[in-house]
C-alpha positions in Angstrom: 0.0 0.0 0.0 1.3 3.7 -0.9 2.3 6.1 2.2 -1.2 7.7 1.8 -3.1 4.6 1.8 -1.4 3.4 5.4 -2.1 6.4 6.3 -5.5 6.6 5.5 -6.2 3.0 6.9 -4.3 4.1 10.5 -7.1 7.3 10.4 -10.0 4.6 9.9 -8.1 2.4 12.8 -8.2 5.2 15.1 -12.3 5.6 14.4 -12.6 2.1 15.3 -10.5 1.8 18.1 -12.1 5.2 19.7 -13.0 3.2 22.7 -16.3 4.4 23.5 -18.7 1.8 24.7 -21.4 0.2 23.3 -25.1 0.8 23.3 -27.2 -2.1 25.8 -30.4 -2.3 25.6 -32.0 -0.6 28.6 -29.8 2.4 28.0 -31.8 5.9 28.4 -31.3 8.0 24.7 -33.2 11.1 24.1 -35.2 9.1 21.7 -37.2 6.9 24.7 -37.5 10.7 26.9 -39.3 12.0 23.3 -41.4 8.4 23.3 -42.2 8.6 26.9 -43.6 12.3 27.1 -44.4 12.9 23.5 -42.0 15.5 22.8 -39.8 16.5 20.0 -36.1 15.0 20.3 -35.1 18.3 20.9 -37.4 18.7 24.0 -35.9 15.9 25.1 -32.5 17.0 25.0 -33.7 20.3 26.4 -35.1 18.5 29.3 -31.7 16.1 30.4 -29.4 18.7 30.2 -31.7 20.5 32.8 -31.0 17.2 34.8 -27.5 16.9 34.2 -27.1 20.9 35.5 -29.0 19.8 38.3 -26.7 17.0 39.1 -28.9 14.4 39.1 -27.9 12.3 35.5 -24.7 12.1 34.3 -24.0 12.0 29.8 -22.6 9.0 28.8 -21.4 8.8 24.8 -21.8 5.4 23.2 -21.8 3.6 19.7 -24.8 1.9 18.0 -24.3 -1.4 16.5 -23.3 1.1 13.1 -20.3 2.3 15.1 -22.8 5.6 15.2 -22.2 7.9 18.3 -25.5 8.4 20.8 -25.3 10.3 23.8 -27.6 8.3 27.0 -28.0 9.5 30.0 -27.3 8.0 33.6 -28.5 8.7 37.4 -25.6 10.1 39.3 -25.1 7.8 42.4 
């Protein structure tokens, strides 16, 4: 492979290898707050943050079976 193409292939390594974890089922994402009070996704994000300034949920970043990152949400112990 030329310089560029090892070099491309370590940048698509590094994506792989980010080391975020992955998404379990039973994870809170803004999509199940949206479901459960029948707002928009952004009324959903609107309304974690407010719980993560007040301390009570913590964001955790994760990857879908895709390798796409989601942002869940968990209560601070």
């Amino acid at each position: 492979m030329s310089k560029i193409g090892d070099e491309i292939q370590e940048m698509l390594n590094d994506l792989a290898n980010e080391g975020l974890p992955p998404l379990e089922e039973g994870d809170l994402t803004r999509e199940m707050i949206a479901e459960r009070f029948g707002i928009s996704s952004n009324g959903a994000k609107n309304r974690a943050k407010e719980m993560i300034k007040k301390g009570k949920w913590a964001q955790v970043d994760k990857r879908t079976k895709n390798g796409n990152k989601i942002v869940t949400y968990k209560k601070v112990v």
